[in-house]
MIZA-39993 format. One record per residue (C-alpha): residue in three letters; x, y, z; residue number from 1. Coordinates in Angstrom, 1 decimal. Example, Ala and Ser with C-alpha at 12.3 -4.5 7.8 and 13.67 -1.06 7.14 Angstrom:
REC  rest       X       Y       Z   nr
REC   ALA    12.3    -4.5     7.8    1
REC   SER    13.7    -1.1     7.1    2
# end
This chain:
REC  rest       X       Y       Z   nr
REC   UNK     0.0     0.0     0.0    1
REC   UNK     3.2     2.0     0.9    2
REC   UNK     3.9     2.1    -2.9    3
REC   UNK     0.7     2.8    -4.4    4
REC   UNK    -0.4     6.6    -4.6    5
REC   UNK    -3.8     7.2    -4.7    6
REC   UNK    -5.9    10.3    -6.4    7
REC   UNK    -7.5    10.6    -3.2    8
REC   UNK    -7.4     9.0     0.7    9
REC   UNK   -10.4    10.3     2.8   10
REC   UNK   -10.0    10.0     6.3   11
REC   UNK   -13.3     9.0     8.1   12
REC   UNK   -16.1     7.1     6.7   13
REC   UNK   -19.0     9.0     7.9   14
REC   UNK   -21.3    10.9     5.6   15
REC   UNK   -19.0    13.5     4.5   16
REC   UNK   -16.1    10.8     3.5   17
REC   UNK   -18.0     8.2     2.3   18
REC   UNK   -20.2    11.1    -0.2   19
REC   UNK   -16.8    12.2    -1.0   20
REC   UNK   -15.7     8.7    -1.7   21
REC   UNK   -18.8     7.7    -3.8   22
REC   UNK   -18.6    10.6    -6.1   23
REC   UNK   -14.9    10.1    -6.9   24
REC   UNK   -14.7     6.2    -7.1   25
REC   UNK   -18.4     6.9    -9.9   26
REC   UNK   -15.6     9.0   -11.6   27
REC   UNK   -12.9     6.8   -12.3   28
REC   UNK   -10.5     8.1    -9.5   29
REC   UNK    -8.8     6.3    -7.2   30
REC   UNK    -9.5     6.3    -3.6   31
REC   UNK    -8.8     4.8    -0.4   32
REC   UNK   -11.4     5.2     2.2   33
REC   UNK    -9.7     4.5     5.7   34
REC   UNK   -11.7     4.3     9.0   35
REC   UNK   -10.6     3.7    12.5   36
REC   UNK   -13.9     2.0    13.5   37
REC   UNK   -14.0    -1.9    13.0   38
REC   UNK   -16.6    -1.4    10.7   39
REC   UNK   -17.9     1.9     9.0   40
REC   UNK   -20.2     3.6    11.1   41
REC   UNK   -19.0     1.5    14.4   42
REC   UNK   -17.5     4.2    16.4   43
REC   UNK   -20.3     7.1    14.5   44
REC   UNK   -23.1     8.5    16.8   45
REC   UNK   -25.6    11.4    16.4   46
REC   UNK   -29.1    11.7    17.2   47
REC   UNK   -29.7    10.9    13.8   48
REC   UNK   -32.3    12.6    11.9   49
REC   UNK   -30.9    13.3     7.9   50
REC   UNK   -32.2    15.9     5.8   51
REC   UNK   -32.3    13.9     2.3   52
REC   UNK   -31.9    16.4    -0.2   53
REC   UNK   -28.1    17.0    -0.3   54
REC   UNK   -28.0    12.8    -0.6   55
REC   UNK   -30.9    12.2    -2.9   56
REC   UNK   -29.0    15.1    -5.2   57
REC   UNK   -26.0    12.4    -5.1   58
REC   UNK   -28.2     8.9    -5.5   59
REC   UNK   -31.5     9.4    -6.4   60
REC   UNK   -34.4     8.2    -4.0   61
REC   UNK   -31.2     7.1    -2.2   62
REC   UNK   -34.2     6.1     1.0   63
REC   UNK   -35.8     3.4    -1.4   64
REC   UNK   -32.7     1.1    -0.5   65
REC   UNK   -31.0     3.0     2.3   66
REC   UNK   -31.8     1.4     6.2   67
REC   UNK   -33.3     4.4     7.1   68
REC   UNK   -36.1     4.0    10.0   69
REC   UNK   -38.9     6.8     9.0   70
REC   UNK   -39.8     9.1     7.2   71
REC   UNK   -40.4    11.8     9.6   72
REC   UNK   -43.7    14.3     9.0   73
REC   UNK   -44.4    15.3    13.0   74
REC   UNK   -42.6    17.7    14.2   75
REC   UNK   -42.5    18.8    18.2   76
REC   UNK   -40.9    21.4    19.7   77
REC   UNK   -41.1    21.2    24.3   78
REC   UNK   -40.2    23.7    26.4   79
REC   UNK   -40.0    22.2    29.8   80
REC   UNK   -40.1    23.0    33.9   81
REC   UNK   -39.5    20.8    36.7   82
REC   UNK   -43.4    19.5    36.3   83
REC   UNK   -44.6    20.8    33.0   84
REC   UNK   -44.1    20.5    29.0   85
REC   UNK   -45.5    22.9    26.7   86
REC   UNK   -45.1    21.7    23.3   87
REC   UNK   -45.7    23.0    19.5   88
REC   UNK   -46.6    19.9    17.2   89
REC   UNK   -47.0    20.2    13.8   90
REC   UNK   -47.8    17.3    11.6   91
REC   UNK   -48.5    17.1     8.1   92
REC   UNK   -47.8    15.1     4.8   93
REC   UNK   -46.5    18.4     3.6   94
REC   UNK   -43.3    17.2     5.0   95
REC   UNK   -43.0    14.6     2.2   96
REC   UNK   -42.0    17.4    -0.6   97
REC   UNK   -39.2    17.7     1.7   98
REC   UNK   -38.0    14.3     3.2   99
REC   UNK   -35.9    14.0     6.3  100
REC   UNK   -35.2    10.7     8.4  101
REC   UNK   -34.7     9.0    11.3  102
REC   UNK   -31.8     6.7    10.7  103
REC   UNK   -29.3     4.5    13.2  104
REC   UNK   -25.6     5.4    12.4  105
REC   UNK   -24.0     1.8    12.8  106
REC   UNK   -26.3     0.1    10.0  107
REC   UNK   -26.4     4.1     7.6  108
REC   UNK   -23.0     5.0     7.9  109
REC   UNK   -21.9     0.9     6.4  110
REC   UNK   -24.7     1.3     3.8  111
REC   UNK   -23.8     4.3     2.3  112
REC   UNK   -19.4     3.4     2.8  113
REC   UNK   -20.6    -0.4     0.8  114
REC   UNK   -21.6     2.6    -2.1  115
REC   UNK   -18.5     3.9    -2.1  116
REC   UNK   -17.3     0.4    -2.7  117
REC   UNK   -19.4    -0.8    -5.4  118
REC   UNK   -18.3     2.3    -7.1  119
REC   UNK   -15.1     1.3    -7.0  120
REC   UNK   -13.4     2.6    -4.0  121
REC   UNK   -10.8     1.3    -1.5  122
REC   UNK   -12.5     1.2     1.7  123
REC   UNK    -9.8     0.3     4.5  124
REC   UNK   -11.4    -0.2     8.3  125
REC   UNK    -9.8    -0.6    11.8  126
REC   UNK    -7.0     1.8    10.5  127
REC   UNK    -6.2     4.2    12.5  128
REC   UNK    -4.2     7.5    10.9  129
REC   UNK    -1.6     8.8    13.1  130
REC   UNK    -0.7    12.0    10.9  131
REC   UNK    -0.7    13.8     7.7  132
REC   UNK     2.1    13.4     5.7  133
REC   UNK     3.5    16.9     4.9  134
REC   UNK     6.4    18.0     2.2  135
REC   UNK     7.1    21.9     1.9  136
REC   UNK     3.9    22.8     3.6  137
REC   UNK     2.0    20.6     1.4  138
REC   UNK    -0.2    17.4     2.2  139
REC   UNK     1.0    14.4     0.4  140
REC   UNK    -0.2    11.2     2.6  141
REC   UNK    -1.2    10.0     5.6  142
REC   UNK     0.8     7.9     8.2  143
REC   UNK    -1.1     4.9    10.1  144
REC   UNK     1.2     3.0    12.7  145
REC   UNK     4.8     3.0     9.9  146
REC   UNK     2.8     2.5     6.8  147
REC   UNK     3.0     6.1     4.5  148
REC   UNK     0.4     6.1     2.4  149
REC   UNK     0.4     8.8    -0.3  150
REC   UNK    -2.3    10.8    -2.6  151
REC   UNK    -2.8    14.1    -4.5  152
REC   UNK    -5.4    15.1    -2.3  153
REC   UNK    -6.6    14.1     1.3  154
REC   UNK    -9.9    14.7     2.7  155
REC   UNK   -10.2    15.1     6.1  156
REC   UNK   -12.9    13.8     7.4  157
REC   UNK   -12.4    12.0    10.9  158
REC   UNK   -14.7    14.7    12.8  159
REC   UNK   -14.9    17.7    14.6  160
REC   UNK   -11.5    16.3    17.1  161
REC   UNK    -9.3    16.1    14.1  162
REC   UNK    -6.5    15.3    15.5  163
REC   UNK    -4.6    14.7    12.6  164
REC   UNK    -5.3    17.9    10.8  165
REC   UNK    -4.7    19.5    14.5  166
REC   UNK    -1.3    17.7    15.0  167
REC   UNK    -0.5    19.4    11.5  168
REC   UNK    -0.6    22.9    12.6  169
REC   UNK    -3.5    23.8    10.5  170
REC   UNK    -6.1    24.3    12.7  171
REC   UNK    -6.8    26.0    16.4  172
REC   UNK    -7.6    24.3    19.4  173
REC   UNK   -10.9    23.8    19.9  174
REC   UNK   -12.3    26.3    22.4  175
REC   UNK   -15.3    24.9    25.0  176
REC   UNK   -18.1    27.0    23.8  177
REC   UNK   -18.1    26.2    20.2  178
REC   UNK   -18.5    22.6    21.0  179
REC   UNK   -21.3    20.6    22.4  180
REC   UNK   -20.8    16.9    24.4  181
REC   UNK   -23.7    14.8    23.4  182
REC   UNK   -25.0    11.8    24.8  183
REC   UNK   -27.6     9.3    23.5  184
REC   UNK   -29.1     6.1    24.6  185
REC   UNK   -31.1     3.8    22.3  186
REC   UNK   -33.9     2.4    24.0  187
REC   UNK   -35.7    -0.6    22.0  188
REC   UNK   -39.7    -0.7    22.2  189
REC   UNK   -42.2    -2.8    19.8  190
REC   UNK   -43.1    -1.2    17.0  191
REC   UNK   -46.3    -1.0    17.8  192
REC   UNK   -46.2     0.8    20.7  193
REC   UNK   -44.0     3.3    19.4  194
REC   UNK   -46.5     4.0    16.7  195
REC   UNK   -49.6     3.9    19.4  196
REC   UNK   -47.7     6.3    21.3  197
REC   UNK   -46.4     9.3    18.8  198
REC   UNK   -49.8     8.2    16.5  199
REC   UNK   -47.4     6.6    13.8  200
REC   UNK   -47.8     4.0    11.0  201
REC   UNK   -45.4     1.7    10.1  202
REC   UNK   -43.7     4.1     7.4  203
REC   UNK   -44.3     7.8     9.3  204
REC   UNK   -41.8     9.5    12.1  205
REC   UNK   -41.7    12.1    14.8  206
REC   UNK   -38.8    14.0    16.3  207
REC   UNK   -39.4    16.0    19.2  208
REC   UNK   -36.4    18.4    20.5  209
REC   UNK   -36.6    20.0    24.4  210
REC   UNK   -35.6    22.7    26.0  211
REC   UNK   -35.8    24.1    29.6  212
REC   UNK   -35.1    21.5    32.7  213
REC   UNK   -33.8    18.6    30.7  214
REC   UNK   -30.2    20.3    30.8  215
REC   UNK   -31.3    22.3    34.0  216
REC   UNK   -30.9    25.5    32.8  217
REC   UNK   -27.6    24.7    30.8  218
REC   UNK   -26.8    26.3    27.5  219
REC   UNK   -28.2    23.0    25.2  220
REC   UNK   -31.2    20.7    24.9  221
REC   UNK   -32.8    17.4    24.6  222
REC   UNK   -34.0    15.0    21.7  223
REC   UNK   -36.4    11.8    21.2  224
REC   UNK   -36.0    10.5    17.6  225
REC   UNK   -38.8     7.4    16.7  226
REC   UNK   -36.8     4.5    15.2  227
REC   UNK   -38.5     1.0    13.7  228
REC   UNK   -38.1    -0.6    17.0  229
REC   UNK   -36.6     2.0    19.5  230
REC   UNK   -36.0     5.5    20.3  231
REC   UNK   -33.3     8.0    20.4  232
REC   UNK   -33.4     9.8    23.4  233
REC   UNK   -30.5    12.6    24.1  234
REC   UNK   -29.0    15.5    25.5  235
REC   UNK   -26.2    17.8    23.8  236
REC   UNK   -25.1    20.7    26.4  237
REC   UNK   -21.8    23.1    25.2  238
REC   UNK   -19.2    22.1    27.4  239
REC   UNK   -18.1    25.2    28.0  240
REC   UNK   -21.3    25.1    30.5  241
REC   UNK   -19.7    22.4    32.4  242
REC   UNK   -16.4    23.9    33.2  243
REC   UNK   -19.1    26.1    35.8  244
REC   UNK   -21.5    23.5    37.0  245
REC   UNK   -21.7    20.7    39.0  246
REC   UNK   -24.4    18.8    36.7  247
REC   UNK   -22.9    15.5    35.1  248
REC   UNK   -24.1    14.4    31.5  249
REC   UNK   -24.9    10.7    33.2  250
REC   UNK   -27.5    12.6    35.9  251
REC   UNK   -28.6    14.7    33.5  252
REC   UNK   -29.8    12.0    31.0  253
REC   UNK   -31.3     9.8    34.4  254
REC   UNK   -33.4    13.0    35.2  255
REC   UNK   -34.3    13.6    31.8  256
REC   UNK   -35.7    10.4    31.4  257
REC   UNK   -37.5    10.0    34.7  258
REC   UNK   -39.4    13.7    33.6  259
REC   UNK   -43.2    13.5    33.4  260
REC   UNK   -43.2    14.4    29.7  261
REC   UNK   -40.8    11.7    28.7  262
REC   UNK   -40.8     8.9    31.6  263
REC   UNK   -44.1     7.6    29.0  264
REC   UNK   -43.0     8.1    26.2  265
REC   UNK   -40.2     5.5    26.8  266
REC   UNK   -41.7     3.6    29.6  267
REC   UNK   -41.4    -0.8    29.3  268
REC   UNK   -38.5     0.3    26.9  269
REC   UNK   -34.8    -1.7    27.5  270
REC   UNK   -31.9     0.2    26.9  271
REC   UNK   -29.6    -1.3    24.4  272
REC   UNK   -27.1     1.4    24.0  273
REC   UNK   -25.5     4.4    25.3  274
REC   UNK   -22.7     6.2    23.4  275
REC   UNK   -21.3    10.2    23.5  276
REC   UNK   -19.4    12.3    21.6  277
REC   UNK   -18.3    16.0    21.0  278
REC   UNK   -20.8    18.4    18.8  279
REC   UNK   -19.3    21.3    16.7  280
REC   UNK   -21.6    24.4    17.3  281
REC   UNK   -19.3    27.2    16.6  282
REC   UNK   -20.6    27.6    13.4  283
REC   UNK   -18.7    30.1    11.3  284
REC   UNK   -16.8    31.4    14.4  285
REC   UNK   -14.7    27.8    14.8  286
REC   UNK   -14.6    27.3    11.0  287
REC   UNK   -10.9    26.1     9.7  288
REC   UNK    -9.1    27.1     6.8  289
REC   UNK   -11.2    24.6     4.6  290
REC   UNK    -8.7    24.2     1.7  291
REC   UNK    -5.4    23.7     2.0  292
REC   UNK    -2.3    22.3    -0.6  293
REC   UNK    -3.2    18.6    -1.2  294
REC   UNK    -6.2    18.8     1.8  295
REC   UNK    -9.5    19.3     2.4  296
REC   UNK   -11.4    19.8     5.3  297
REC   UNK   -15.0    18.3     5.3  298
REC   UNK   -17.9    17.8     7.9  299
REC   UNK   -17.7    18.1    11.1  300
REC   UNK   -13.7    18.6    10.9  301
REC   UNK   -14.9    21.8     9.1  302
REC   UNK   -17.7    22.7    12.0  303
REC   UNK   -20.1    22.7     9.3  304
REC   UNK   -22.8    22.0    12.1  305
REC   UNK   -26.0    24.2    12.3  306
REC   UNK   -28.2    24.9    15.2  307
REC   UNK   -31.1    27.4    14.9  308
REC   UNK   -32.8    25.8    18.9  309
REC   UNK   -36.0    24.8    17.2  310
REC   UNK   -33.6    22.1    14.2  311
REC   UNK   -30.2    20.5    14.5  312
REC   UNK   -28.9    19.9    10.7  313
REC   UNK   -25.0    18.2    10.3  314
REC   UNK   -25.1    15.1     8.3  315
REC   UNK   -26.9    17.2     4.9  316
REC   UNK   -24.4    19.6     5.2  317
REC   UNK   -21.6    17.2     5.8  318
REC   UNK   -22.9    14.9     2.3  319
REC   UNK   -22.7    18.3     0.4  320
REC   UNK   -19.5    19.3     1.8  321
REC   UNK   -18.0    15.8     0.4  322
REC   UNK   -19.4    16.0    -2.8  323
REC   UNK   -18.2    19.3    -3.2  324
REC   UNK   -14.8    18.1    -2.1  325
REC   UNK   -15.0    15.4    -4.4  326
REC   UNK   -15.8    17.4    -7.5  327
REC   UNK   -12.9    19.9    -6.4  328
REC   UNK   -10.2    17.3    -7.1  329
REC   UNK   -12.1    15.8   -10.0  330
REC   UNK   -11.2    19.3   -11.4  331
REC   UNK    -7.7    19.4   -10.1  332
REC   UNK    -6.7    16.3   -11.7  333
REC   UNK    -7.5    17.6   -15.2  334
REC   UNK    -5.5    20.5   -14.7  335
REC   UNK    -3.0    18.1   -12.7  336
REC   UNK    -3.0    21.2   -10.1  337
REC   UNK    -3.6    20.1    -6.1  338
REC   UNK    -2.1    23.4    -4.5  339
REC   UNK    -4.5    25.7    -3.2  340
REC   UNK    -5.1    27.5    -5.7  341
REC   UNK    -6.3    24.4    -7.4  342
REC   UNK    -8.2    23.4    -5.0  343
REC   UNK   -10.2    26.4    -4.9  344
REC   UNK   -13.3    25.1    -6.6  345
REC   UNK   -14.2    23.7    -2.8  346
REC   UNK   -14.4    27.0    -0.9  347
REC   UNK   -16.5    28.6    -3.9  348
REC   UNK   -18.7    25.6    -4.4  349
REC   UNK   -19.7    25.6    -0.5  350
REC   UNK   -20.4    29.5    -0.9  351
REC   UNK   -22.5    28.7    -3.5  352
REC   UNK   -24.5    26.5    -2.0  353
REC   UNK   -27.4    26.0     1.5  354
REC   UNK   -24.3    25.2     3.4  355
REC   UNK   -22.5    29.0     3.7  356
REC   UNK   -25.0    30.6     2.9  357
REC   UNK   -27.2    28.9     5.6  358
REC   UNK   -24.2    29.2     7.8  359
REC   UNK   -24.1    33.0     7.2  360
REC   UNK   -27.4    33.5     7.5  361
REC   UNK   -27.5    32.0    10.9  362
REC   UNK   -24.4    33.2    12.1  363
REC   UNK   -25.1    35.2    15.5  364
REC   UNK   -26.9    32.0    16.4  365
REC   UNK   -24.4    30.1    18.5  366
REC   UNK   -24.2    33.9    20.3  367
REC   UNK   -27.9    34.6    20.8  368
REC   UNK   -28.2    30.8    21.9  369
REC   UNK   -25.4    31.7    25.0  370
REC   UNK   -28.3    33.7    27.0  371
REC   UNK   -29.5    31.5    29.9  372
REC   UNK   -32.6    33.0    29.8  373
REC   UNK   -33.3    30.5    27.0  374
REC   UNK   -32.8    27.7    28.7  375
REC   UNK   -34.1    28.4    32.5  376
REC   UNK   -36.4    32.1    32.3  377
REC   UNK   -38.3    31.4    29.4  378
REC   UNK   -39.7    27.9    29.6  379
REC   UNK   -40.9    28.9    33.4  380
REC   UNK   -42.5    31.8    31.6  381
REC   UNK   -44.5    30.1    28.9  382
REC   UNK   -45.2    27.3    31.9  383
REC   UNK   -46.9    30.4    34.0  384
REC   UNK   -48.6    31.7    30.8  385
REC   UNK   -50.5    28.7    30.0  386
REC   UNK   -51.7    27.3    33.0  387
REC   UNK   -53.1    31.0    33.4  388
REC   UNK   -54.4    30.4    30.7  389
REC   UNK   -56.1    27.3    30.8  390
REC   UNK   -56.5    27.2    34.4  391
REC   UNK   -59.7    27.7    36.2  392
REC   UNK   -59.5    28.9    40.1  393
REC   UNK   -63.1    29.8    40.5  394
REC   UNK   -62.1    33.5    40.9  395
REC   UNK   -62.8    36.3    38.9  396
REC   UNK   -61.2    36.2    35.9  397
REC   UNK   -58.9    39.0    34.8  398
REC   UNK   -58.3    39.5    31.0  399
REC   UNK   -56.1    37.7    29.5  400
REC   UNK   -54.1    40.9    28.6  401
REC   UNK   -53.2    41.8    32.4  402
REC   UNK   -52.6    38.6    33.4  403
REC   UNK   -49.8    38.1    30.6  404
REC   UNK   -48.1    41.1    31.1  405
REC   UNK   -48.4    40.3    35.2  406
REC   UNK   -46.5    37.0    34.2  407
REC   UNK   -44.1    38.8    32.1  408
REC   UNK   -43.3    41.6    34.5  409
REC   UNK   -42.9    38.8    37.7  410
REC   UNK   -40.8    36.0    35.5  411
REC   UNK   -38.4    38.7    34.0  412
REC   UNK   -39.5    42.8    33.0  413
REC   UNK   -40.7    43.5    29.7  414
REC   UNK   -36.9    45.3    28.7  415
REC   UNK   -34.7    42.3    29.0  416
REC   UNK   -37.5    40.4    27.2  417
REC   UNK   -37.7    43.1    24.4  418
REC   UNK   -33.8    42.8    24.1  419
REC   UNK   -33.7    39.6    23.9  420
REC   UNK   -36.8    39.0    21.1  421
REC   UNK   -34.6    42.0    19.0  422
REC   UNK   -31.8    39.9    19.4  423
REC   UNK   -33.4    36.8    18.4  424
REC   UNK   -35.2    38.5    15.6  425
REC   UNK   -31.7    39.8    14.1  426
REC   UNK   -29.8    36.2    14.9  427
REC   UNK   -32.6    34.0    13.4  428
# end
């Protein structure tokens, strides 16, 4: 292997590497894909919900043979308290003109790698890469254990803890408050209960996202995605929050499960897994240099991560990253040119398309998201508001008017909650 030298080696066979992979093997390049995990997609975990539309731009109807678990058209949106969830839940077949999924890593991730395959990739697992390879500035290879392994191009795509690229010189430390540590556990259920309880059929899926006491007030929030058989249940706080807390992930997640809203939901369910991992949410502010002599930066390695509070979206914008990438060095290798400058195709493409532009315009998101008001003041408010609401004392009812603005004035003053609405306006 030593000796060969490959158009491409992507490192990291999630969605972004294997895309990458895929579109270049379909093009007559060669490519090794390496990945550390025993199998592709072993050692991958999200709470995985795909948008399909970068994919289904690559291969067509891609979710007519892709394991993905359902289609999801019921959307929920909780803001909790200590005793109360107030929830927005939309369903509709609308949904279907734009198609999103619920999906398991493990059995995705080795799905769409086995394209990359059949297409005519390399696809190397249990390899671990220990560094780039770098001549004059420039990336020519990878190193995994002694064996040198070189290409015209590498694509970086091991996740947002690139170590290699990191090692390299070519990227910053990551700093706590642009990432997020998530944890997730996968608890199996029939599926028939599962559909009883979210009012499913076998095809149809709901995601619901939380906010308020499932991270106690921490900077983050919570998730349930509806598998086939099980759910995805999770919490992703920004660790940053944690270096001033005494919380732990493991009693968060135990409280978050035992809650009123969610202790049914998952109730008779067995727990079959429980994995974690570090969430990029620095959006442009933690960006890399994405193009580099002989490298590309895809992904998550690239923080291309984007959270708005109400919809988490990586794995669409990771697929477009890597074809992007791939069609970069498709170019490059007419013009037999893998500097920079070469290279440059990448960076415009990606401005070009949702994922900068989305990116941009969501930018002072990850700021406006850092006011704990969010995540402790306001849930207790919309809690105060609707049990006013709804709740009968047998007393003389005041208008609903005054006993809003009574709620608003005792939960937090009408300024800071003007401020923060501006702010929110302008970030979202």
């Amino acid at each position: 292997m030593s000796e060969e030298r490959f158009d491409a080696i992507i490192v990291g066979a999630g969605p972004a590497g294997s895309t990458a992979a895929y579109c270049l093997a379909k093009a007559g390049l060669e490519v090794l894909l390496i990945e550390r995990g025993s199998t592709s997609g072993a050692k991958n975990m999200t709470g995985g919900r795909l948008y399909g539309h970068a994919l289904h731009k690559v291969i067509p109807n891609f979710w007519e043979e892709a394991p993905v678990e359902r289609r999801v058209n019921r959307e929920i949106v909780t803001f909790m308290t200590g005793k109360s969830a107030i929830s927005l839940d939309v369903k509709s077949e609308k949904f279907n003109d734009y198609p999103s999924f619920t999906i398991l890593r493990a059995q995705f991730d080795a799905w769409l790698a086995g394209k990359a395959e059949e297409a005519g990739a390399m696809v190397a697992t249990g390899v671990r890469v220990d560094k780039l390879l770098m001549e004059n500035g420039k990336c020519v290879g990878v190193l995994s254990d002694e064996d040198e392994m070189y290409a015209n191009v590498v694509i970086a795509a091991d996740g947002v803890n690139s170590l290699m690229v990191r090692k390299a010189g070519l990227v910053e430390e990551l700093k706590p408050k642009h990432v997020a540590t998530g944890a997730k556990a996968i608890i199996e259920l029939p599926q028939s209960v599962i559909q009883d309880r979210f009012n499913l059929n076998d095809e149809t899926g709901a995601t619901q996202l939380f906010v308020g006491e499932c991270t106690k007030g921490l900077q983050g929030g919570g998730f349930l995605y509806t598998n086939k058989n099980s759910l995805s249940l999770g919490l992703v706080v920004t660790a940053e929050q944690f270096l001033h807390t005494e919380h732990r992930m493991a009693d968060l997640m135990e409280d978050f499960r035992m809650h009123p809203a969610v202790q049914p939901l998952i109730e008779g369910g067995k727990l079959v897994e429980y994995s974690g991992h570090l969430v990029p949410e620095g959006g442009l502010g933690m960006m890399p240099p994405l193009v580099n002599d002989g490298l590309l930066i895809v992904g998550d390695a690239a923080g291309l991560v984007l959270n708005t509070g109400w919809m988490v979206r990586g794995m669409d914008f990771a697929i477009a990253s890597g074809e992007a990438a791939a069609n970069a060095i498709i170019q490059a290798k007419k013009a037999e040119d893998y500097t920079k400058a070469g290279l440059a195709s990448y960076q415009k493409d990606l401005e070009n398309s949702f994922v900068l532009q989305d990116l941009k315009t969501y930018q002072k998101a990850p700021e406006f998201m850092e006011n704990p008001r969010i995540f402790g003041l306001y849930p207790e408010l919309v809690e105060e508001m609707m049990i006013n609401l709804f709740g009968v004392r047998g007393e003389p009812a005041q208008p609903l008017r005054k006993s809003m603005l009574q709620t608003v004035k005792r939960q937090g003053g009408m300024v800071d909650i003007a401020k923060d609405l501006w702010k929110g306006v302008r970030a979202l």
